[in-house]
LUMTINU-342481 format. One record per residue (C-alpha): residue number from 0; residue in three letters; x, y, z negated. Coordinates in steps of 0.05 Angstrom, whole numbers, plus 5000, padded with zeros to 4 digits. Example, Ala and Ser with C-alpha at 12.3 -4.5 7.8 and 13.67 -1.06 7.14 Angstrom:
// LUMTINU-342481
num | residuo | xx | yy | zz
0 | ALA | 5246 | 4910 | 4844
1 | SER | 5273 | 4979 | 4857
//
This chain:
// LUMTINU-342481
num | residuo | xx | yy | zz
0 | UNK | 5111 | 9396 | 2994
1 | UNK | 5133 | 9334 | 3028
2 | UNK | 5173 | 9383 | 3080
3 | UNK | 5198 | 9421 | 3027
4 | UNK | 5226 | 9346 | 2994
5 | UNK | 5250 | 9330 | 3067
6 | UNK | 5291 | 9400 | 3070
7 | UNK | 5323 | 9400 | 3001
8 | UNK | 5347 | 9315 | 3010
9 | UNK | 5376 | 9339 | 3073
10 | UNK | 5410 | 9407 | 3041
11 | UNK | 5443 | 9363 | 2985
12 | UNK | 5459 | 9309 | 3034
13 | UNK | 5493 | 9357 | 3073
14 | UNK | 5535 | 9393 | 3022
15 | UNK | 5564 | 9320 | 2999
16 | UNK | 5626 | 9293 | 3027
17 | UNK | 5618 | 9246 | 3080
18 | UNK | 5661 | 9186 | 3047
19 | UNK | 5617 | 9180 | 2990
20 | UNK | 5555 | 9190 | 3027
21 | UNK | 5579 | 9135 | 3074
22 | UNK | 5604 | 9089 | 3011
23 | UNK | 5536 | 9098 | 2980
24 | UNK | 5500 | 9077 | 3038
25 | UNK | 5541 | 9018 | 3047
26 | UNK | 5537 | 8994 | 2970
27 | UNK | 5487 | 8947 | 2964
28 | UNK | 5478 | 8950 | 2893
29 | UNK | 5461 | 9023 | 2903
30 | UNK | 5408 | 9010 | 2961
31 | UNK | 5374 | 8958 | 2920
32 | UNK | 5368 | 9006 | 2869
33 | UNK | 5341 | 9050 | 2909
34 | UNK | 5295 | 9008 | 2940
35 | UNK | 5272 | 8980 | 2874
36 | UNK | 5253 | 9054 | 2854
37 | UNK | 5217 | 9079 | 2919
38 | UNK | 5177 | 9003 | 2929
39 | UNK | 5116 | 9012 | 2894
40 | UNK | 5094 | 8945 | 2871
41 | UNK | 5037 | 8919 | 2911
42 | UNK | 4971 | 8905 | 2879
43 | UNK | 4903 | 8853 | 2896
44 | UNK | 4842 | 8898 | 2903
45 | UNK | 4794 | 8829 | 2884
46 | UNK | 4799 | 8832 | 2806
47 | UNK | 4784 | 8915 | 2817
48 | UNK | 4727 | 8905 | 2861
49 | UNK | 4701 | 8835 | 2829
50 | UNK | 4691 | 8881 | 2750
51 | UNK | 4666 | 8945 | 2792
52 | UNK | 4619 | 8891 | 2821
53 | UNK | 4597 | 8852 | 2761
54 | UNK | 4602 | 8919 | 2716
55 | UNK | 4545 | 8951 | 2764
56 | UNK | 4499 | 8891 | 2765
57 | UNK | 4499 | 8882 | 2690
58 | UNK | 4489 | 8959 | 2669
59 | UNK | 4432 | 8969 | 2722
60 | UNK | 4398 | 8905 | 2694
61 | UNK | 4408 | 8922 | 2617
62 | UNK | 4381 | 9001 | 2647
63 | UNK | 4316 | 8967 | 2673
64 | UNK | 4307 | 8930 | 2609
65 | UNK | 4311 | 8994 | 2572
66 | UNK | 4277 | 9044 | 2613
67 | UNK | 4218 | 8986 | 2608
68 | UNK | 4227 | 8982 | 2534
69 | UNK | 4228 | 9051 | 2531
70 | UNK | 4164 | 9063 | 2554
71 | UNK | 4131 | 9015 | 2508
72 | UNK | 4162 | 9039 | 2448
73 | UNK | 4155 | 9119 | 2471
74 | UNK | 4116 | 9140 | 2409
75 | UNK | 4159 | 9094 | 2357
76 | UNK | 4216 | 9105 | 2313
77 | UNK | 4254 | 9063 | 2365
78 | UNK | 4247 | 9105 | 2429
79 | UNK | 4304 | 9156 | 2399
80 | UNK | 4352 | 9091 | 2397
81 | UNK | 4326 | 9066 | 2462
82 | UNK | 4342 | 9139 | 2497
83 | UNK | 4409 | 9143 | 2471
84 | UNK | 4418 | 9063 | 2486
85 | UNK | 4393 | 9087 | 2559
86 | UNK | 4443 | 9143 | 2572
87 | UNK | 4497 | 9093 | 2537
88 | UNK | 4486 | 9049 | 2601
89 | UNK | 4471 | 9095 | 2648
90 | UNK | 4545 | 9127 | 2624
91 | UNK | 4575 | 9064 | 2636
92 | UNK | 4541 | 9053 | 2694
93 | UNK | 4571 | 9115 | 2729
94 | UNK | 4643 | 9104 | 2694
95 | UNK | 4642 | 9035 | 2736
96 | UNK | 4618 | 9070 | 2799
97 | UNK | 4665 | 9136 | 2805
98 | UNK | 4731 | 9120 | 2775
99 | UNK | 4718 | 9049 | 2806
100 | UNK | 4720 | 9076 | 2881
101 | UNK | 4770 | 9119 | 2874
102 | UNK | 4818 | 9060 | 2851
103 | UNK | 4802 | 9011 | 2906
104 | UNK | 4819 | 9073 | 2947
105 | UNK | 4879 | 9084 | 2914
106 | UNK | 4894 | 9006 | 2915
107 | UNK | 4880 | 9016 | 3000
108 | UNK | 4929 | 9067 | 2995
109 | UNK | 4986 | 9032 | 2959
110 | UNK | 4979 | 8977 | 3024
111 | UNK | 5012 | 9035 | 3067
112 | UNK | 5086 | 9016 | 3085
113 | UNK | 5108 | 9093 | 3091
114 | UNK | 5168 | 9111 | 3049
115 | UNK | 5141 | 9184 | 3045
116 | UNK | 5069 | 9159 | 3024
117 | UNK | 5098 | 9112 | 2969
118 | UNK | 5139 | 9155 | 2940
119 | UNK | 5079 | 9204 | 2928
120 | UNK | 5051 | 9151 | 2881
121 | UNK | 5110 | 9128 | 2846
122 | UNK | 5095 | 9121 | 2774
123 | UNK | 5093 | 9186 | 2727
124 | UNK | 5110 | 9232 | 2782
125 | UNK | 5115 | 9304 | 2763
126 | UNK | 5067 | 9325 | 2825
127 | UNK | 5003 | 9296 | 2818
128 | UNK | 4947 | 9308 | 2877
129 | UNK | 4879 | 9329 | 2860
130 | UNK | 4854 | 9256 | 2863
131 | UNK | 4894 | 9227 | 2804
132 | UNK | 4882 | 9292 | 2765
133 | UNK | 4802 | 9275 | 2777
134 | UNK | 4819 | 9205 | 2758
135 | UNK | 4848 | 9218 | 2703
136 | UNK | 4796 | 9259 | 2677
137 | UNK | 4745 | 9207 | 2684
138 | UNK | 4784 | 9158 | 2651
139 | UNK | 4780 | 9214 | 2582
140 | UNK | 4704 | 9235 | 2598
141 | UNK | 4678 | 9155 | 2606
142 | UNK | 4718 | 9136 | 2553
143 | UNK | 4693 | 9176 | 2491
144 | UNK | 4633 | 9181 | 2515
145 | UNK | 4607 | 9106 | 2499
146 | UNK | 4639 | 9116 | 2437
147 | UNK | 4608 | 9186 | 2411
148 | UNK | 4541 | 9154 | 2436
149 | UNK | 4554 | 9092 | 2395
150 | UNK | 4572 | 9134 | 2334
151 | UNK | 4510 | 9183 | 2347
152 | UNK | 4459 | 9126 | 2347
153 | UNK | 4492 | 9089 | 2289
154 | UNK | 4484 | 9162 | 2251
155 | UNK | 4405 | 9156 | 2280
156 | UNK | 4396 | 9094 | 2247
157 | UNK | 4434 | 9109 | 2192
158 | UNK | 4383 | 9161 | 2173
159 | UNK | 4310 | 9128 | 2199
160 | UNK | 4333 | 9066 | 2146
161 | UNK | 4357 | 9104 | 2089
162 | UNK | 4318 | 9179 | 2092
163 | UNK | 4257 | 9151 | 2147
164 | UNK | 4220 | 9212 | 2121
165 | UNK | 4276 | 9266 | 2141
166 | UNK | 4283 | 9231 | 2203
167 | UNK | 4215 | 9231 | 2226
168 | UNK | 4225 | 9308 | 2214
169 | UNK | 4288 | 9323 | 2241
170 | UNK | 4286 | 9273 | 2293
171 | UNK | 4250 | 9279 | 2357
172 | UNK | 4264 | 9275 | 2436
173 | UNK | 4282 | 9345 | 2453
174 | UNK | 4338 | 9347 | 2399
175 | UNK | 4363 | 9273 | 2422
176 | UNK | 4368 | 9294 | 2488
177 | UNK | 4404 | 9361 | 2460
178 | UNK | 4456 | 9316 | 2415
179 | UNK | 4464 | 9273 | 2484
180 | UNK | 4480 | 9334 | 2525
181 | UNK | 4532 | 9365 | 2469
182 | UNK | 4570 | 9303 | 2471
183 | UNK | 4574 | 9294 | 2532
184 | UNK | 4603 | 9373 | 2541
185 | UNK | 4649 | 9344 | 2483
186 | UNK | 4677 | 9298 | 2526
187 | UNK | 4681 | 9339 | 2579
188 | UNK | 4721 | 9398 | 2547
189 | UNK | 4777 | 9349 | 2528
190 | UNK | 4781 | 9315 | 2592
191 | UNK | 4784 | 9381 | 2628
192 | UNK | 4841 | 9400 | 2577
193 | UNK | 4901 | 9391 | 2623
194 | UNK | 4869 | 9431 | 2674
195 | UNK | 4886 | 9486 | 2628
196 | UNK | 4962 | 9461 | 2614
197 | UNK | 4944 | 9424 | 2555
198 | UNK | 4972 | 9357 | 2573
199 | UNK | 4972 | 9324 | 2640
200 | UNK | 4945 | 9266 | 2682
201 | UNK | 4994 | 9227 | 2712
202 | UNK | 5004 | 9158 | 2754
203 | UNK | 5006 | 9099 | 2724
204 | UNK | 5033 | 9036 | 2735
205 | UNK | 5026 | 9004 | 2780
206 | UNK | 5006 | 9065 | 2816
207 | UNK | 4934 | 9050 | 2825
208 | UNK | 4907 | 9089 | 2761
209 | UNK | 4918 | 9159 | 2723
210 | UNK | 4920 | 9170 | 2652
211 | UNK | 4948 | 9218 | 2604
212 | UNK | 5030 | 9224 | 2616
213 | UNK | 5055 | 9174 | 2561
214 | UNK | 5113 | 9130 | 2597
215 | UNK | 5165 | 9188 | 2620
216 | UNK | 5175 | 9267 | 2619
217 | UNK | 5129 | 9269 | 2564
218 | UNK | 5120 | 9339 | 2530
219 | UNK | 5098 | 9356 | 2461
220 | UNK | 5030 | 9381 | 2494
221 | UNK | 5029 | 9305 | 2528
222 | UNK | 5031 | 9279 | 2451
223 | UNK | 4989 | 9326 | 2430
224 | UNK | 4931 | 9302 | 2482
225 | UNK | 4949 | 9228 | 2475
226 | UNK | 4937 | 9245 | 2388
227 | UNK | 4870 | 9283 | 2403
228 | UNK | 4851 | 9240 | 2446
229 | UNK | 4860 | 9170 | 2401
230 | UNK | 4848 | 9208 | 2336
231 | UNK | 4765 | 9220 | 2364
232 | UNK | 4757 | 9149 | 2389
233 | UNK | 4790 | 9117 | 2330
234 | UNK | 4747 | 9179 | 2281
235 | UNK | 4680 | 9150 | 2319
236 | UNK | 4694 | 9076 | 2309
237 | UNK | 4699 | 9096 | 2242
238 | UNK | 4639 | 9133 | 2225
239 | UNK | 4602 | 9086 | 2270
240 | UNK | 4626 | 9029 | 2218
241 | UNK | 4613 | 9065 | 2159
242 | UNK | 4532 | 9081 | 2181
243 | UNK | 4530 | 9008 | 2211
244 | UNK | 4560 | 8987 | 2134
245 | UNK | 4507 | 9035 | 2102
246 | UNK | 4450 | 9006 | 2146
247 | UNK | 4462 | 8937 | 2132
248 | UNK | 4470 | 8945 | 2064
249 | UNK | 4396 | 8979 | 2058
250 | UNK | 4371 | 8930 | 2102
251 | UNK | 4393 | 8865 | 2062
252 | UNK | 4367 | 8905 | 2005
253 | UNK | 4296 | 8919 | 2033
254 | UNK | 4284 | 8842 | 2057
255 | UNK | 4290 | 8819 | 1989
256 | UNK | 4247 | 8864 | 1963
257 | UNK | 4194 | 8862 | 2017
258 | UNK | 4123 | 8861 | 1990
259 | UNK | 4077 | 8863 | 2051
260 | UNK | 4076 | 8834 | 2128
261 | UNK | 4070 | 8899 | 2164
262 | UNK | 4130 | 8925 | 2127
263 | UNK | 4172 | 8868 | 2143
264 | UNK | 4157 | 8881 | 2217
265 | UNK | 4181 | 8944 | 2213
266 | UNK | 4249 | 8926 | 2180
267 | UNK | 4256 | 8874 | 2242
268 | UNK | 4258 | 8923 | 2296
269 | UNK | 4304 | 8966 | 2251
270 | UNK | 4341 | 8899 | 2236
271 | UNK | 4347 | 8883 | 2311
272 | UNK | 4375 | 8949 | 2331
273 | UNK | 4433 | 8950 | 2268
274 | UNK | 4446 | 8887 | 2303
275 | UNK | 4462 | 8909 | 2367
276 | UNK | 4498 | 8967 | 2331
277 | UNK | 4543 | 8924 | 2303
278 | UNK | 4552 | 8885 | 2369
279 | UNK | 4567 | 8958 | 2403
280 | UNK | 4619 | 8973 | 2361
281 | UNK | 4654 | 8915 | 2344
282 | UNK | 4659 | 8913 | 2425
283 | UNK | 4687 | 8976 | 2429
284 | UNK | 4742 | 8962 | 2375
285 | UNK | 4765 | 8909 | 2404
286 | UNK | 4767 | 8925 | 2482
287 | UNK | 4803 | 8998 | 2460
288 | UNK | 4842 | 8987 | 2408
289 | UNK | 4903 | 8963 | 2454
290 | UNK | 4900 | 9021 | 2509
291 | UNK | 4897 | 9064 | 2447
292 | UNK | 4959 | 9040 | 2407
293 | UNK | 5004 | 9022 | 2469
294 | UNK | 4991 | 9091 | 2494
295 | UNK | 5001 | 9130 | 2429
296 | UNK | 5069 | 9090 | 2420
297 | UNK | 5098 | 9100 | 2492
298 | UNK | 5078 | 9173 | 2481
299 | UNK | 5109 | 9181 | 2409
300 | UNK | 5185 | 9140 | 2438
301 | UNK | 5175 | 9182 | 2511
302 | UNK | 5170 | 9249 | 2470
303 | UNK | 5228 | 9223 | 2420
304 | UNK | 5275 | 9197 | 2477
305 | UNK | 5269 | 9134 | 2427
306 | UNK | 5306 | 9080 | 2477
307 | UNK | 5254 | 9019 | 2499
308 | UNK | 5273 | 8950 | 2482
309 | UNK | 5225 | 8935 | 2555
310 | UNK | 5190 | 8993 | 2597
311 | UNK | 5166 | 8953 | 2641
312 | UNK | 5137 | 8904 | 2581
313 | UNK | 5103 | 8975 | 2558
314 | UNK | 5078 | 8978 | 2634
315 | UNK | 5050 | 8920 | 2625
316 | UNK | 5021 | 8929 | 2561
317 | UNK | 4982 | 8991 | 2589
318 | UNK | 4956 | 8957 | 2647
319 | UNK | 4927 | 8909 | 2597
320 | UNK | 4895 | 8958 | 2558
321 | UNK | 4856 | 8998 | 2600
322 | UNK | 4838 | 8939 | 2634
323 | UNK | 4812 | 8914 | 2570
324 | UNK | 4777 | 8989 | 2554
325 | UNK | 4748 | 8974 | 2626
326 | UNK | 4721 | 8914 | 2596
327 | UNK | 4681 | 8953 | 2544
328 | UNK | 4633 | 8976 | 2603
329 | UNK | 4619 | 8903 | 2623
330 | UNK | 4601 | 8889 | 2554
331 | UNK | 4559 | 8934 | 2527
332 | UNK | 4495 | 8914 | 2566
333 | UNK | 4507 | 8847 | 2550
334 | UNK | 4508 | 8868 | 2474
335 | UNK | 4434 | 8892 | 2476
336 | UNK | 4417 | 8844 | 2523
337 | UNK | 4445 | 8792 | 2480
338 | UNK | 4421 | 8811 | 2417
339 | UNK | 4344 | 8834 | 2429
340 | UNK | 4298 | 8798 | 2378
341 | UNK | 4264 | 8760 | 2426
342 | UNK | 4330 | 8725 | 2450
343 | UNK | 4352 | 8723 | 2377
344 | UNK | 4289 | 8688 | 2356
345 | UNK | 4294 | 8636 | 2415
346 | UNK | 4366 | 8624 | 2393
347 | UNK | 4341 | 8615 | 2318
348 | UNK | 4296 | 8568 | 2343
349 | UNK | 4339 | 8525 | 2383
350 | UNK | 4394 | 8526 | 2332
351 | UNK | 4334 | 8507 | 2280
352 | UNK | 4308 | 8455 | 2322
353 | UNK | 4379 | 8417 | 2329
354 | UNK | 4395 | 8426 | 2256
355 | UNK | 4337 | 8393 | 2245
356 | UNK | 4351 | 8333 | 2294
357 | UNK | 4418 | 8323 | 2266
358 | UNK | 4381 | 8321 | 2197
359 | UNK | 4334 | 8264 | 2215
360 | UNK | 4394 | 8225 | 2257
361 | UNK | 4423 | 8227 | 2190
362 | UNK | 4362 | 8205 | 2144
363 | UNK | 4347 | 8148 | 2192
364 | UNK | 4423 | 8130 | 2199
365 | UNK | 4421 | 8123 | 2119
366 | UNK | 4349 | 8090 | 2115
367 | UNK | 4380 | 8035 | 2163
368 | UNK | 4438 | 8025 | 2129
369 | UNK | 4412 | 8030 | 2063
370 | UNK | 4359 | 7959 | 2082
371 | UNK | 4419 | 7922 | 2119
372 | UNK | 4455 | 7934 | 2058
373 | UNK | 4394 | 7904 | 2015
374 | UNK | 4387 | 7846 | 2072
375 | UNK | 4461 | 7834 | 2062
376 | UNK | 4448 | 7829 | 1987
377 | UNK | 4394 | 7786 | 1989
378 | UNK | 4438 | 7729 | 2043
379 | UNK | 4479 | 7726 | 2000
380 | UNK | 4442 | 7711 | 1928
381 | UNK | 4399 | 7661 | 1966
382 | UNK | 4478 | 7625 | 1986
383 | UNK | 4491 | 7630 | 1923
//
């Protein structure tokens, strides 16, 4: 390909007159123009490799946590939300790992000085190599993943609170780990969609990522991917909010009219996992929501030839997000982590404990003041 490049530049070359060739050489304007377009921008690798790093640590520590949890709860109501909680991190955990190495090798390879070699990765280039079509992939499959899982267990719980009788019939191990394997062919089938022409992976800026085409060239089946592909993640937040809602509502209406101990125990653990729930997906909203919109608008002006106010503002923008979707990974074994009953209860205690310090500062700060004032009174009748 590259000779084939080399041959045709030197063909049209060629068939040019040799004063304009020579006055375009000699323009500056025109040579920092050009050189603006073939310099790929360069890029620090220590941000990339410091969230691969930290990303790893904290999704094989929340993965130990669960697998031990796991085995104490395996004939409970919980152990379906701890396996899907389990493959949730273990999905994360390998969406840090693979596309992580293959963009500090791609930020290794933007180090290279070679005009040929950088002008392979300029951004949205209409030849991709096999890499950046894997890489792109990824970044679909480890996307909607976390959030199909997030909406599956929020359906799980959804159903144990409200119908716990059709759940403990319906669900049971073998079909959890059938619902984990469907969605994660679900994801699959649309990331391997532009294998079959239905959209495309491209380079993004600043070269060191690929994503669905959304900044130029961008074809109706482009949009079409970039729709599909937002329309499921934003359709999951969704649901996931509306069975989170459901639970929560149940939930506030069970603890008031709890009767017995053992039943209140029971509502904890279900209380503690809605929690965490809630923590999941109000994680995910926030760290996708901006790769989502700036790449659904870039794609929607690219595919109108709508003029940008600032592309490289939009660049930026996109870097942002899917460092912010990358983000997502980090935090979701924090969230369950975080927000286990036994960390909650220490936190309820601490917070009750200073509450109540404050509370008796306050009463003795009054009791004090309240016998000066009635030593103050007393001066100054006995003056009188």
């Amino acid at each position: 390909m590259l000779a084939m490049q080399q041959s045709n530049s030197s063909g049209i070359s060629a068939s040019l007159p040799l004063s304009n060739h020579t006055t375009m050489a000699q323009d500056p304007k025109v040579e920092a123009i050009v050189a603006k377009n073939t310099t790929r921008p360069t890029s620090n690798p220590t941000a990339a490799g410091l969230s691969m790093t930290l990303g790893i640590f904290f999704n094989v520590v929340a993965l130990i946590i669960l697998i031990k949890a796991y085995n104490r709860f395996r004939r409970r109501s919980k152990a379906t939300f701890l396996l899907f909680a389990s493959s949730l991190v273990a999905t994360d955990l390998a969406g840090h790992v693979i596309p992580g190495a293959m963009v500090l090798s791609r930020y290794s390879a933007s180090t290279e000085t070679a005009a040929g070699q950088a002008s392979s990765f300029q951004d949205n280039s209409t030849d991709e190599d096999a890499s950046c079509l894997f890489l792109g992939g990824c970044m679909v499959f480890f996307g909607l993943c976390p959030l199909f899982m997030g909406c599956a267990m929020a359906a799980e719980r959804c159903m144990g609170i409200t119908r716990p009788l059709l759940h403990a019939r319906l669900v049971t191990t073998a079909r959890t780990k059938m619902a984990l394997i469907l969605i994660w062919l679900l994801a699959l089938c649309v990331a391997l969609l532009p294998f079959i022409r239905l959209g495309d992976y491209t380079s993004q800026y600043p070269g060191t990522w690929c994503f669905i085409r959304v900044m130029e060239g961008t074809e109706a089946t482009d949009l079409a991917f970039m729709i599909l592909f937002s329309g499921l993640a934003v359709s999951s937040l969704a649901l996931a909010f509306v069975f989170n809602t459901i639970s929560g509502i149940t939930l506030v209406r069970a603890r008031l009219k709890r009767s017995c101990s053992q039943r209140y125990s029971a509502r904890s653990h279900d209380t503690e996992m809605v929690v965490q729930l809630v923590g999941i997906m109000v994680t995910s909203s926030i760290c996708w929501s901006p790769l989502l919109i700036f790449g659904l608008i870039s794609a929607t002006r690219s595919y109108t030839n709508s003029p940008f106010s600032d592309k490289d503002t939009y660049k930026r923008l996109m870097v942002t997000g899917v460092r912010m979707a990358t983000c997502n990974q980090i935090l979701d074994p924090w969230v369950y982590i975080l927000l286990r009953r036994a960390i909650l209860r220490k936190i309820y205690r601490i917070t009750k404990k200073q509450a109540s310090f404050k509370g008796s500062t306050l009463r003795r700060w009054d009791l004090s003041s309240f016998q000066n004032s009635e030593k103050n009174n007393v001066i100054l009748k006995s003056l009188k």
